[in-house]
Backbone as ProteinMPNN parsed JSONL, in Angstrom:
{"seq_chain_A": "XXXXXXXXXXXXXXXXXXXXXXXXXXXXXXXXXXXXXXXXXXXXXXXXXXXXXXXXXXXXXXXXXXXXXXXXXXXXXXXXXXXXXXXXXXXXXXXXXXXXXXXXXXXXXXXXXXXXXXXXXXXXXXXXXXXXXXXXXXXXXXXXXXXXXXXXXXXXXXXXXXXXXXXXXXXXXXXXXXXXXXXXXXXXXXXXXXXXXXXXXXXXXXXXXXXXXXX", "coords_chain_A": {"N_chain_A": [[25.074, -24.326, -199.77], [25.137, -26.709, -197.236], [25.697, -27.942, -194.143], [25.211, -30.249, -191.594], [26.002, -30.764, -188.766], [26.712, -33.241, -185.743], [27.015, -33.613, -182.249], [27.944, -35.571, -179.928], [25.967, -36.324, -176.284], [26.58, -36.321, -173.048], [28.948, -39.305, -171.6], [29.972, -42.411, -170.159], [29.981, -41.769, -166.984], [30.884, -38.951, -167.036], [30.655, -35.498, -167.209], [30.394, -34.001, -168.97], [30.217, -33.488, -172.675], [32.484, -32.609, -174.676], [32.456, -32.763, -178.094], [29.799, -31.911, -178.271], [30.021, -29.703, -176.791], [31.588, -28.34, -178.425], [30.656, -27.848, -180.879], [27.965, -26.532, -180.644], [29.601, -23.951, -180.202], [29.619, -23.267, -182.653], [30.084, -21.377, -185.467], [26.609, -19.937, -187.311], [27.498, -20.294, -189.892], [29.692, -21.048, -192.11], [32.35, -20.927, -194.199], [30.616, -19.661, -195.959], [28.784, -21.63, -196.079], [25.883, -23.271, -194.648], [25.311, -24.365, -191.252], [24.144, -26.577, -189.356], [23.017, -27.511, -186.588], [23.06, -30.324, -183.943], [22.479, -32.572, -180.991], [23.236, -35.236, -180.161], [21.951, -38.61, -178.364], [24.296, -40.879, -176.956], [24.093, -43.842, -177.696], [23.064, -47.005, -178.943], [22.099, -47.071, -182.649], [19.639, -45.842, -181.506], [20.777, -42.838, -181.854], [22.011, -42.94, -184.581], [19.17, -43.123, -186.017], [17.667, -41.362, -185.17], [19.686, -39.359, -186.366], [19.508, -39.891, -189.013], [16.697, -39.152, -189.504], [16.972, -36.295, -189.241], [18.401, -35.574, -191.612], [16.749, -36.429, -193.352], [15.18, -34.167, -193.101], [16.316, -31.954, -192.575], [17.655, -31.982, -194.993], [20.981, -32.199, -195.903], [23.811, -31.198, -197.147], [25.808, -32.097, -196.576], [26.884, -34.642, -193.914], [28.489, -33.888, -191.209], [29.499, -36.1, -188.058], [30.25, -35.845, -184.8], [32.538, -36.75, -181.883], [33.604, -37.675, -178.796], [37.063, -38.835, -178.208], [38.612, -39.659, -175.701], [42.228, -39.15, -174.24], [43.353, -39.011, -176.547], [45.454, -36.345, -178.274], [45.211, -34.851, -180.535], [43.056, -33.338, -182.767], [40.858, -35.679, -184.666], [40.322, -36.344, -187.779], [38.466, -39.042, -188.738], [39.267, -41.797, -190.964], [38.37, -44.723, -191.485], [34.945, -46.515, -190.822], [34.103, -49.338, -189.528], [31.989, -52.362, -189.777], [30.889, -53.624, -187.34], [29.741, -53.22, -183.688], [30.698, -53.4, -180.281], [31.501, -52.97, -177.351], [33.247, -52.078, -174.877], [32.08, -50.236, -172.907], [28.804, -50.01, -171.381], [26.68, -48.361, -173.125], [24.396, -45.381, -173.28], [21.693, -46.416, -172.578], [22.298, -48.34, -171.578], [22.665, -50.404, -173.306], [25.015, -53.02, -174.595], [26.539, -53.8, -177.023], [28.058, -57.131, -178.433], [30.516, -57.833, -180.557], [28.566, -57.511, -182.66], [26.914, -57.173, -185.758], [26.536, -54.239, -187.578], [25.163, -53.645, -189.756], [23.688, -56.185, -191.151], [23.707, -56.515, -194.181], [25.707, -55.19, -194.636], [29.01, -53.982, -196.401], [32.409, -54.697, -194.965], [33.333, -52.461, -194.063], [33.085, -49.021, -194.177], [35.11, -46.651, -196.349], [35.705, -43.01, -194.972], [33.71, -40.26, -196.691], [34.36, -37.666, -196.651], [37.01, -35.092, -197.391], [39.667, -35.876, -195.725], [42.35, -35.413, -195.179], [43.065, -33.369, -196.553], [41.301, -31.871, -194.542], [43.301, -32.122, -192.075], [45.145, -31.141, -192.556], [44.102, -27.734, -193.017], [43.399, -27.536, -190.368], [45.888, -28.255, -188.834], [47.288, -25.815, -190.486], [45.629, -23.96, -188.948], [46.819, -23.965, -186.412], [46.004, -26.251, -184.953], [46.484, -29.054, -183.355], [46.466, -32.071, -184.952], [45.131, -35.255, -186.712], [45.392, -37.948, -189.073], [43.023, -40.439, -188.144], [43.176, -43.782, -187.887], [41.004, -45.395, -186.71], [38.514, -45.874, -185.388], [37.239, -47.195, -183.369], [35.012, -49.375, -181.602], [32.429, -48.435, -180.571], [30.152, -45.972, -179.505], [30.297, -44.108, -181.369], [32.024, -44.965, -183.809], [29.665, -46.749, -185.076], [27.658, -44.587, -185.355], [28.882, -43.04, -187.12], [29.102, -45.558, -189.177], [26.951, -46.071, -190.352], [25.681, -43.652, -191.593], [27.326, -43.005, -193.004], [26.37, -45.665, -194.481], [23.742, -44.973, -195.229], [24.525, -43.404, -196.791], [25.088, -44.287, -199.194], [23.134, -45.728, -199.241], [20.591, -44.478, -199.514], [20.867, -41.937, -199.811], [22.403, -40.719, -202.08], [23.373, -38.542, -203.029], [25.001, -37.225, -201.205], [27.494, -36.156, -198.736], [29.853, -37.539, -196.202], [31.095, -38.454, -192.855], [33.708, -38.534, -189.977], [34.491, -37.042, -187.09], [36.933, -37.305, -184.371], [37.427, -35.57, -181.431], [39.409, -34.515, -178.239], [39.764, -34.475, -174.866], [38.353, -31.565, -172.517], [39.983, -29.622, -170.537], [38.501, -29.129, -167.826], [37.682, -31.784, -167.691], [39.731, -33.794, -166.899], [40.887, -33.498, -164.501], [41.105, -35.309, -162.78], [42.096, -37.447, -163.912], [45.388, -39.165, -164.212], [47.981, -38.019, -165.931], [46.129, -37.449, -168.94], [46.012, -36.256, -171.814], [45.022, -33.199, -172.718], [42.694, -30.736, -174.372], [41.651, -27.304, -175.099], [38.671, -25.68, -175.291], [37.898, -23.578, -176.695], [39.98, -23.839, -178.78], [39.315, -26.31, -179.5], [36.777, -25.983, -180.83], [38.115, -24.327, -182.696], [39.329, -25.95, -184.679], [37.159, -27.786, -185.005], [36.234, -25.371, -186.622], [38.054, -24.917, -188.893], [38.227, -27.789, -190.227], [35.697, -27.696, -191.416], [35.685, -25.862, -193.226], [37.846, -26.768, -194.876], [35.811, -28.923, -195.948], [34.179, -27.68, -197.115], [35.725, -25.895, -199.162], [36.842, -28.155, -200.61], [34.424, -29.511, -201.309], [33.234, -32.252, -203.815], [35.496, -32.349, -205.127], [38.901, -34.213, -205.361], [40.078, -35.088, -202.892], [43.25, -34.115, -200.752], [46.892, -34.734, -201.214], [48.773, -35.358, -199.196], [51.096, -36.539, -196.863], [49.878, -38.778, -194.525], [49.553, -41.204, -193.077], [50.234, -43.65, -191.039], [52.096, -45.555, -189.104], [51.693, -47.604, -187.206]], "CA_chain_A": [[25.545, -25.598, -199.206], [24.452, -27.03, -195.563], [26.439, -28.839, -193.315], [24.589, -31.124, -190.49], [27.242, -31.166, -188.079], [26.054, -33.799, -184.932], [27.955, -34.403, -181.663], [26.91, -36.578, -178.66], [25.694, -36.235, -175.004], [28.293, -36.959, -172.439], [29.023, -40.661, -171.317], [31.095, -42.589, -169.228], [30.278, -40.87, -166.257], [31.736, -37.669, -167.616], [29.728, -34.599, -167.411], [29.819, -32.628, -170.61], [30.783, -33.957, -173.89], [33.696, -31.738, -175.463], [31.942, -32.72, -178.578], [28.788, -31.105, -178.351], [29.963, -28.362, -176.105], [32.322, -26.944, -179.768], [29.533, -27.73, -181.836], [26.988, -24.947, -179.686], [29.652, -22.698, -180.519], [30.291, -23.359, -184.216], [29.134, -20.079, -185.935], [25.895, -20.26, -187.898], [27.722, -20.02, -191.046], [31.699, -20.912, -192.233], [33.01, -20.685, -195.587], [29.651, -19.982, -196.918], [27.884, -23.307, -196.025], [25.211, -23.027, -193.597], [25.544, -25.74, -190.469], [22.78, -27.107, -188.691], [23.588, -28.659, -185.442], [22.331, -31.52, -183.601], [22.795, -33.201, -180.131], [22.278, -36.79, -180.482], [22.469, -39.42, -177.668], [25.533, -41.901, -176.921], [22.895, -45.037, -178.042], [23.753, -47.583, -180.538], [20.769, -47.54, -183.267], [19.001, -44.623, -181.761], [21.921, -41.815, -182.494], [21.959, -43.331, -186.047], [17.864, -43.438, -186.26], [17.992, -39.781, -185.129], [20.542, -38.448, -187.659], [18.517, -40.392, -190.325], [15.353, -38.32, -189.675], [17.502, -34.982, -189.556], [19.263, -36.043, -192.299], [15.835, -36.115, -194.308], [14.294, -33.087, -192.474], [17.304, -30.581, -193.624], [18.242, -32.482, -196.607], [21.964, -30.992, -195.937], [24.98, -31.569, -198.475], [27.341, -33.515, -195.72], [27.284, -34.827, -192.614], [29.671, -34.018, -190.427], [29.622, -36.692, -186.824], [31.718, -35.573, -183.66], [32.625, -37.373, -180.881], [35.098, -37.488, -177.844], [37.941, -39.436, -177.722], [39.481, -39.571, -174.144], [43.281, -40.251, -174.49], [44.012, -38.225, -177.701], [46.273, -35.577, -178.189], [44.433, -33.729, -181.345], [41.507, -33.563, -183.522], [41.437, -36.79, -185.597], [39.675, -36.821, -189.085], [38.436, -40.569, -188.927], [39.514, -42.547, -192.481], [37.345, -45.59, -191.978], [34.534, -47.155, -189.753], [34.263, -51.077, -189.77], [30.849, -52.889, -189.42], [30.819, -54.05, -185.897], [29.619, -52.943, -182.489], [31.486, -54.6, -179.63], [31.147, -52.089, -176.689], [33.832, -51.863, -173.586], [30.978, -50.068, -171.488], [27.518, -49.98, -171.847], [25.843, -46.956, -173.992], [23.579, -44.635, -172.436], [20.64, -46.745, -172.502], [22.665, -49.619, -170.964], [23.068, -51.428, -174.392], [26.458, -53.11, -174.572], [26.224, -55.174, -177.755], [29.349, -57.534, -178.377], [30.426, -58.489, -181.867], [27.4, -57.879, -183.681], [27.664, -56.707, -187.159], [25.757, -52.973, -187.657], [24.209, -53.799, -190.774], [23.764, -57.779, -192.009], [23.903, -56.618, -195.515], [26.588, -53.683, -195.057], [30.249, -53.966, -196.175], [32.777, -55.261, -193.577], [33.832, -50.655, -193.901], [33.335, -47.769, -195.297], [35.839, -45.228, -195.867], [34.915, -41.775, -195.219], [33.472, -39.587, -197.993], [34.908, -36.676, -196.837], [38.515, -34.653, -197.386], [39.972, -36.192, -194.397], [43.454, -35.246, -195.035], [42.483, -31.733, -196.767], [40.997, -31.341, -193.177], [43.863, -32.386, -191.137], [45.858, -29.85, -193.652], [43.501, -26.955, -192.626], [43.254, -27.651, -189.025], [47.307, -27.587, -188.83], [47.301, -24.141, -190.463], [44.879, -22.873, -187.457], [46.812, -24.456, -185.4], [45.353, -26.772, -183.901], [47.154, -30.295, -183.268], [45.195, -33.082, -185.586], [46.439, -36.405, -187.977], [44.064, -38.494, -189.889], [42.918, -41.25, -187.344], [42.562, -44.766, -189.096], [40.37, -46.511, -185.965], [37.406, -44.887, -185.077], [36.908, -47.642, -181.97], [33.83, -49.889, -181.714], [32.127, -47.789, -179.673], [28.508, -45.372, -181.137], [31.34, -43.4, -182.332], [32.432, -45.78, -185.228], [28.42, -47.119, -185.127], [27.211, -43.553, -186.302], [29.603, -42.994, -188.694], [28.8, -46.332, -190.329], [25.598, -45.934, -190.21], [25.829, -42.636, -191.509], [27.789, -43.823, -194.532], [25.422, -46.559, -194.987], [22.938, -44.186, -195.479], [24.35, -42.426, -197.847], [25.064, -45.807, -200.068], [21.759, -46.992, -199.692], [19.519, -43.318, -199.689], [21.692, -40.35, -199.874], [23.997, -40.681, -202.684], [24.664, -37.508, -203.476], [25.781, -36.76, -199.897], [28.677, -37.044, -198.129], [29.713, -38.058, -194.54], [32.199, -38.626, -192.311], [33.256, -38.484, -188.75], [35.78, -36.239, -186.569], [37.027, -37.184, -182.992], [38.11, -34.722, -180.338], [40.421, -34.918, -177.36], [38.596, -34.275, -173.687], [38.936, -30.704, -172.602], [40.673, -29.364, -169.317], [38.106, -29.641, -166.998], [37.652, -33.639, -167.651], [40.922, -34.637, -167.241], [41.412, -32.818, -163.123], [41.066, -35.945, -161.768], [42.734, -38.36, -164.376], [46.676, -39.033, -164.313], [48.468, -38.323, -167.291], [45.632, -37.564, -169.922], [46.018, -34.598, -172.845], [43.015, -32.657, -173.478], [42.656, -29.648, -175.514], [40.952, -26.427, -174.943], [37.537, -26.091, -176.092], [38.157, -22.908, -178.25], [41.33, -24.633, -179.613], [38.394, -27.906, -180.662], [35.817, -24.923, -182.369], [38.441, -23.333, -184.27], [39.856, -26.903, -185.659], [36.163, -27.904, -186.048], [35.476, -24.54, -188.563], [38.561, -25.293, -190.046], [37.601, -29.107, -191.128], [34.426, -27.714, -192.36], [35.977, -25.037, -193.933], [38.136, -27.763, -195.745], [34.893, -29.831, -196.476], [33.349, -26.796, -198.141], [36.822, -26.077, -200.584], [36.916, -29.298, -201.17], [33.038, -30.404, -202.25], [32.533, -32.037, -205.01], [36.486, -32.46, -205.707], [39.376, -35.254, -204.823], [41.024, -35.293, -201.205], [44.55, -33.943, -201.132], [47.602, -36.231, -201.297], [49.614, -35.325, -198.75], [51.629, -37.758, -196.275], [48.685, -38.624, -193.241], [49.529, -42.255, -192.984], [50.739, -44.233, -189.408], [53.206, -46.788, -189.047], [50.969, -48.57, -185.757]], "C_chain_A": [[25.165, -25.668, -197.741], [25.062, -28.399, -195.043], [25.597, -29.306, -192.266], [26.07, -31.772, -189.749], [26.416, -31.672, -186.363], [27.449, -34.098, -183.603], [27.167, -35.14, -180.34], [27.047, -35.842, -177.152], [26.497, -36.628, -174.352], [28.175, -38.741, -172.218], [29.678, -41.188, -170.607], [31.337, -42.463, -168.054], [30.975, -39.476, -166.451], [30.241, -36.621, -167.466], [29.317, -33.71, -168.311], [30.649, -33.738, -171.507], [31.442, -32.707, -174.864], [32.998, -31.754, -176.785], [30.91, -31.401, -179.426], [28.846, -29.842, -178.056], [31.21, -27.262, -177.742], [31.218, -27.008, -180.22], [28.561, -26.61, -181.817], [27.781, -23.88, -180.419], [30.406, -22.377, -181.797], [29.761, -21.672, -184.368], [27.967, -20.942, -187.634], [25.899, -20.868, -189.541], [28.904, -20.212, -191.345], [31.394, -21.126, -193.706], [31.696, -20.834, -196.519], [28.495, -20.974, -196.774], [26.848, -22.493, -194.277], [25.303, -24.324, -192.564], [24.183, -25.805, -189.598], [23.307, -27.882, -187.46], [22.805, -29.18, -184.665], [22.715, -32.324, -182.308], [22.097, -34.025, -180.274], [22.784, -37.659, -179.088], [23.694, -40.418, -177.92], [24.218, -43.253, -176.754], [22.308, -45.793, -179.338], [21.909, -47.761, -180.69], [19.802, -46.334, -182.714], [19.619, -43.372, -182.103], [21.384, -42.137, -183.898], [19.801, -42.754, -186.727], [17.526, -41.504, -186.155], [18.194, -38.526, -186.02], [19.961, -38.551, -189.023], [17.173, -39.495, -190.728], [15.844, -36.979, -189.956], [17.755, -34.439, -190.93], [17.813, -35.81, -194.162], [14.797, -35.202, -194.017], [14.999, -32.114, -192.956], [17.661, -30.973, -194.838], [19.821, -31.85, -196.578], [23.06, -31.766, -196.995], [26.212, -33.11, -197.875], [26.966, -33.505, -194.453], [28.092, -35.475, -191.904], [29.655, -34.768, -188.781], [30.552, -36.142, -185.905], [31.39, -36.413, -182.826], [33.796, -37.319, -180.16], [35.867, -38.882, -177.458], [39.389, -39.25, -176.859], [40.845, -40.047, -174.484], [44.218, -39.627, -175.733], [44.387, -37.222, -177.909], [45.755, -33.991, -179.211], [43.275, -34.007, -182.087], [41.739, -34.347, -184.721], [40.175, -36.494, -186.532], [39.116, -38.413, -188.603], [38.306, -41.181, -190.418], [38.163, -43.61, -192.592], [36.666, -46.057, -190.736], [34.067, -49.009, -190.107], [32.278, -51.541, -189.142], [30.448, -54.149, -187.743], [31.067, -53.273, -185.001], [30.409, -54.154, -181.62], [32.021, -53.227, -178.558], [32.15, -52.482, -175.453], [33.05, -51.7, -172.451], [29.912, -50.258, -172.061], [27.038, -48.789, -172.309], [25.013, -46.016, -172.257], [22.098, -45.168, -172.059], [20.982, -48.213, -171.81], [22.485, -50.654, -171.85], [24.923, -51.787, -174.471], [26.676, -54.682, -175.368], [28.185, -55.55, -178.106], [29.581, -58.229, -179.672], [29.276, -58.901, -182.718], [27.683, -56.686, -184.694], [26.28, -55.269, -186.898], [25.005, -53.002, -188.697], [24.51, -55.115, -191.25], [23.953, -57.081, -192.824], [25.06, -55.396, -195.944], [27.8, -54.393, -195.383], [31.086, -54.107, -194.577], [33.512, -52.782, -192.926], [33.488, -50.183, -194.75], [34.181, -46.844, -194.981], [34.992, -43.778, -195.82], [34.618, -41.134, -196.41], [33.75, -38.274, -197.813], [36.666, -36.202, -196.956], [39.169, -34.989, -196.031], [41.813, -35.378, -194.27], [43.576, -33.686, -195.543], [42.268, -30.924, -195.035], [42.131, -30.861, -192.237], [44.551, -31.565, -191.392], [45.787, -28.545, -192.945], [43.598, -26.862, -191.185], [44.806, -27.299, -188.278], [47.549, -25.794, -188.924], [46.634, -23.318, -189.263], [45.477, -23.301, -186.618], [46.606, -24.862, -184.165], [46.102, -28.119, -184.4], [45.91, -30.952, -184.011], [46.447, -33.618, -186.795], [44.548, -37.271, -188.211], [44.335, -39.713, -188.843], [42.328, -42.964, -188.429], [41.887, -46.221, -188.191], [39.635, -45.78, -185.189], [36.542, -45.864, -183.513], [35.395, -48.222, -182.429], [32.76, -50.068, -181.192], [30.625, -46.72, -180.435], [29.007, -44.257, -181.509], [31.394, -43.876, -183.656], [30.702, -45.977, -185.897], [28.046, -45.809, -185.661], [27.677, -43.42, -187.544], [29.74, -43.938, -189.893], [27.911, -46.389, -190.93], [25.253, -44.819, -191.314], [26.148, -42.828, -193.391], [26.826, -44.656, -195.509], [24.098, -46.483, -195.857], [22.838, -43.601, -196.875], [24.663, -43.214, -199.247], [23.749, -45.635, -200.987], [20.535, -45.736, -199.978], [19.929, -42.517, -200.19], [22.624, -40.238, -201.007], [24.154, -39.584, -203.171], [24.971, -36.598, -202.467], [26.867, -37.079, -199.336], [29.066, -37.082, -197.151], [31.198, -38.791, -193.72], [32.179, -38.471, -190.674], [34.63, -37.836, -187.772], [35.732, -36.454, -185.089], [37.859, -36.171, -182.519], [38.748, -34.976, -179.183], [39.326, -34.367, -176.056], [38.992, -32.988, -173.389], [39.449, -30.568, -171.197], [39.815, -29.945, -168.145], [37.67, -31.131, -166.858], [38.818, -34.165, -167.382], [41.422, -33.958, -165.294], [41.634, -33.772, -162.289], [41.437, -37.53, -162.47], [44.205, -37.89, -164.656], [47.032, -38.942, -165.751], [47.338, -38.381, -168.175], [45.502, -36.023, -170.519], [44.779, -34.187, -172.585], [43.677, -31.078, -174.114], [41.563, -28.298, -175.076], [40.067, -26.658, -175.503], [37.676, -25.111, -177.325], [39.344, -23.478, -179.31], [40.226, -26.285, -180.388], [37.651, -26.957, -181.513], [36.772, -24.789, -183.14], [39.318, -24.794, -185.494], [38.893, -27.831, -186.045], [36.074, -26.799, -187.245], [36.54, -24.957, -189.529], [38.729, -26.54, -191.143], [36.443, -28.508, -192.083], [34.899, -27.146, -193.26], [36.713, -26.017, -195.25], [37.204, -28.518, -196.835], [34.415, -28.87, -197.513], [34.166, -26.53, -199.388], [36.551, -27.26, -201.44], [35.462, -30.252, -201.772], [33.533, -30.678, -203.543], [34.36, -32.301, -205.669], [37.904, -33.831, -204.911], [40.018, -34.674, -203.519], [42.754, -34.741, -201.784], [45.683, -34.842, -201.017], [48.374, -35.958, -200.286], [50.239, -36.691, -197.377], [50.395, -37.599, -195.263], [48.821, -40.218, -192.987], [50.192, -42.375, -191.662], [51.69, -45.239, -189.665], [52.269, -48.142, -188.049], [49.461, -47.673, -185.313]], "O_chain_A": [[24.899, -24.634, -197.128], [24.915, -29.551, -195.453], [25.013, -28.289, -191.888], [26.824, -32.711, -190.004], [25.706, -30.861, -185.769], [28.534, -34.617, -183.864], [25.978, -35.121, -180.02], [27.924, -35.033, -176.849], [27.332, -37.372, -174.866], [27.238, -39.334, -172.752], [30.364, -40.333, -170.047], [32.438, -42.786, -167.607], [31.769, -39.184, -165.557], [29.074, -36.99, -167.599], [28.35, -32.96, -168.439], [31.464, -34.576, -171.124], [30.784, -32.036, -175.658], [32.702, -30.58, -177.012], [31.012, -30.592, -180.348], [28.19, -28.944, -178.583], [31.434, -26.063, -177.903], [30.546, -26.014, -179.947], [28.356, -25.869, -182.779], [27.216, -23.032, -181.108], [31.353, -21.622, -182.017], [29.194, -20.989, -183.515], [28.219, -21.809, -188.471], [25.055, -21.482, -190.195], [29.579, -19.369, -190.754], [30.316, -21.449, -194.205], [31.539, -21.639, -197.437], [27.435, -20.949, -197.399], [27.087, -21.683, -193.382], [25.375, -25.406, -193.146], [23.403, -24.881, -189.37], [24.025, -28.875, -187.58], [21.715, -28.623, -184.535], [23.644, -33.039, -182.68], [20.88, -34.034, -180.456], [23.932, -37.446, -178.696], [24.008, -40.705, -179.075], [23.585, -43.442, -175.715], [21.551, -45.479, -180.256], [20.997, -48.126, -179.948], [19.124, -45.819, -183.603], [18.866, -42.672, -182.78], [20.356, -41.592, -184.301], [19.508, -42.128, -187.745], [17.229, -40.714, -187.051], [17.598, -37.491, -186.316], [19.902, -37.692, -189.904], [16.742, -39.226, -191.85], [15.268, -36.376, -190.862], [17.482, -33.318, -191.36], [17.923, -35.362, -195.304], [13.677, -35.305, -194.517], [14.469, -31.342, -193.756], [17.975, -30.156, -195.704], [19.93, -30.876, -197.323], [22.885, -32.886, -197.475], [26.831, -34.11, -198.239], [26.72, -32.451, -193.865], [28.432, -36.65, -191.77], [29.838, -33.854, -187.977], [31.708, -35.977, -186.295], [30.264, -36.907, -182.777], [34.874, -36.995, -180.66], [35.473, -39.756, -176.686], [40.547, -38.92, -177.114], [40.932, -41.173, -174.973], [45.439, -39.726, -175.85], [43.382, -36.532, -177.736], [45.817, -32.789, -178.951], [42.605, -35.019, -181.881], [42.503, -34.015, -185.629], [39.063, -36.415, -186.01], [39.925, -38.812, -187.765], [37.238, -41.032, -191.013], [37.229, -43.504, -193.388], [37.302, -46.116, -189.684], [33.764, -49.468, -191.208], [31.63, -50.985, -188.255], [29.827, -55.189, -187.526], [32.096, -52.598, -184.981], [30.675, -55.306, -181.965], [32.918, -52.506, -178.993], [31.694, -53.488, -174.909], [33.035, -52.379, -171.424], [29.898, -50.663, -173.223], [27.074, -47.995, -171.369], [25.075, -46.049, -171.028], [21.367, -44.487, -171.34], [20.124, -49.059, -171.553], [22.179, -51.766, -171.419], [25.831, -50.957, -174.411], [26.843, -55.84, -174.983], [29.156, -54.794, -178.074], [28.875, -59.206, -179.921], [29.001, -59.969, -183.265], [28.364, -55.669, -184.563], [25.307, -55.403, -186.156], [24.002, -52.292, -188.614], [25.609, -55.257, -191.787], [24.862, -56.414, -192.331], [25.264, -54.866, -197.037], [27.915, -55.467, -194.794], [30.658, -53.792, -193.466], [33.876, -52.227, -191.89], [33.461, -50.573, -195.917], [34.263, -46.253, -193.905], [33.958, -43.504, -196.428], [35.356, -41.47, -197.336], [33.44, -37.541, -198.753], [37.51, -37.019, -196.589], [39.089, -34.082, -195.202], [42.246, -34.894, -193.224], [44.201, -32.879, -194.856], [42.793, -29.928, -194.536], [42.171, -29.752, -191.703], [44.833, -30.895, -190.398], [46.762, -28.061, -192.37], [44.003, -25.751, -190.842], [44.981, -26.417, -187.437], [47.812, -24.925, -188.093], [47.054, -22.269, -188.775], [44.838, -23.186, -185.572], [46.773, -24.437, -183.022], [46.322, -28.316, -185.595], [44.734, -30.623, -183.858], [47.479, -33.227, -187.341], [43.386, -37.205, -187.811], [45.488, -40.064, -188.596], [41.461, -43.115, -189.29], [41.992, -47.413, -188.483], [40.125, -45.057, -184.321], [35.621, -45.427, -182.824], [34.722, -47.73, -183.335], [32.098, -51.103, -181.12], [30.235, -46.785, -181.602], [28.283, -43.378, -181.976], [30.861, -43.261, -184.58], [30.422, -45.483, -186.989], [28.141, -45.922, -186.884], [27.169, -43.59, -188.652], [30.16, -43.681, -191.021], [27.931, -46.756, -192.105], [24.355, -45.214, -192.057], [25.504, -42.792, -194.439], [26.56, -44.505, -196.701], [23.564, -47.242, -196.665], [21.937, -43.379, -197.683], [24.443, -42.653, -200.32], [23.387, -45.514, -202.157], [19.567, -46.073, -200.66], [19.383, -42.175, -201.239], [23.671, -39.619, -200.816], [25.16, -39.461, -203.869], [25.186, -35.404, -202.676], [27.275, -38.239, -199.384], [28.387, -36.198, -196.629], [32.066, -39.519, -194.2], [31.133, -38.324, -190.042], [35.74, -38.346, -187.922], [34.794, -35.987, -184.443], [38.909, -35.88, -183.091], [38.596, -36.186, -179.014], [38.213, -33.912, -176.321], [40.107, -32.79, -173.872], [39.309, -31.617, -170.568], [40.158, -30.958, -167.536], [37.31, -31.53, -165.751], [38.878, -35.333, -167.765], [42.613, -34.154, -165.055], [42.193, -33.56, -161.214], [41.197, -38.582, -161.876], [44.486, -36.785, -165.12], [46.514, -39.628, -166.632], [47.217, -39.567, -168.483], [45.083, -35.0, -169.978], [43.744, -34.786, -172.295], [44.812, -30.61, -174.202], [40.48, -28.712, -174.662], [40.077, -27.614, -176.278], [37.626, -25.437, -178.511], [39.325, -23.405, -180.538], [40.426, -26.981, -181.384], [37.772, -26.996, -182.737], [36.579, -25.057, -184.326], [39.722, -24.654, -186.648], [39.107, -28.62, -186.965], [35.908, -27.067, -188.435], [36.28, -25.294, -190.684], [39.123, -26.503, -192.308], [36.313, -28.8, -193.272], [34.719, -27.677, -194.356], [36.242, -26.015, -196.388], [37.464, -28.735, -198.018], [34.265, -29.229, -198.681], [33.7, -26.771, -200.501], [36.161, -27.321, -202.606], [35.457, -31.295, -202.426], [34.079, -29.87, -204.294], [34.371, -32.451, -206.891], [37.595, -34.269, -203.803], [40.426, -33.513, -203.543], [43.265, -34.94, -202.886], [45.326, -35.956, -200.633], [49.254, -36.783, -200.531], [49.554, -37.697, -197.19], [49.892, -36.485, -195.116], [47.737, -40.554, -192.509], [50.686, -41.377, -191.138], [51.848, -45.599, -190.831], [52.295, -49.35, -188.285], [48.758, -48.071, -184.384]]}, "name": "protein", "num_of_chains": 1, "seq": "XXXXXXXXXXXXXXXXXXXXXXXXXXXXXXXXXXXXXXXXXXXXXXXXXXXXXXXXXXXXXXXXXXXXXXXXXXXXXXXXXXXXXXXXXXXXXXXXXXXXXXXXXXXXXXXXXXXXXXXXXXXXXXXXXXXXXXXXXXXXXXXXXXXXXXXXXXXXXXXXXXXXXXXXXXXXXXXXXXXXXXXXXXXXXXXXXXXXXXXXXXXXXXXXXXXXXXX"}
């Protein structure tokens, strides 16, 4: 089995991307599955265009998206991404598209195709703080992961895909009031344990347990 696990370049003005910087230190190998990793730009339509070529260069079983979300407390699973860009700042290429749909002919969402709540399960046990997130933002966060999906619709179907945000880690947060962040070894070890989830769980249904929100 082969995991394609992708996270992004920093953004925002920010200097590292929490992201990318667990991803480096995944290990080559978890529960068996081999991972492949991938730094992709923050850049709606080239990220996606990117992962697409990878995507048919490793041929891998699942791909797994990361990304950092500033503001959050633990490592969110993401449930579903919605078919619209509509950008707060501008990307990395100084694109900053506003209510335009990500694919004319896509669904208005796709839910994820991976164990999202299996994950969030796993990630607990290592403890590491994480809840299934059900708004992945409309940002080339959500945009990959639809994309991504879309993919696996319209090319990939017997792959599966999904998308996991992270919290910012210590040193990003020295000079913002009031914002969590998370160690970085505390984001690796509740990335292996998603994967580790993904790998139990190939190929079988999601677990049932409570992961729902009120707001």
């Amino acid at each position: 089995m082969k995991v394609l696990v992708t996270g992004f370049d920093p953004f925002g003005g920010e200097k590292v991307n929490p992201a990318y910087e667990a991803i480096k230190r995944l290990d080559d190998s978890i529960a068996g599955a081999t991972i492949v990793k991938r730094e992709i730009p923050t850049v709606f339509h080239t990220s996606s265009a990117i992962v697409k070529e990878a995507i048919k260069t490793e041929n891998p079983d699942v791909i797994l998206c990361v990304g950092q979300a500033g503001g959050r407390y633990g490592v969110t699973p993401e449930r579903v991404a919605i078919n619209v860009d509509d950008a707060r700042i501008p990307d990395n290429e100084n694109n900053q598209p506003i209510d335009e749909k990500i694919q004319p002919d896509g669904p208005d969402a796709y839910f994820s195709s991976l164990p999202v709540k299996a994950m969030v399960e796993k990630m607990r046990d290592a403890q590491v703080p994480a809840s299934v997130s059900n708004s992945a933002g409309t940002f080339v966060c959500n945009h990959i992961m639809y994309q991504v999906l879309y993919a696996i619709e319209k090319e990939f179907p017997d792959k599966t895909g999904g998308f996991v945000h992270v919290p910012f880690i210590p040193e990003q947060v020295t000079d913002k009031a009031n914002q969590p962040s998370m160690y970085l070894e505390d984001i690796v070890r509740g990335l292996k344990a998603g994967i580790e989830a993904i790998v139990e769980r190939h190929g079988k249904e999601d677990s049932k347990h409570i992961g729902g929100a009120i707001h």
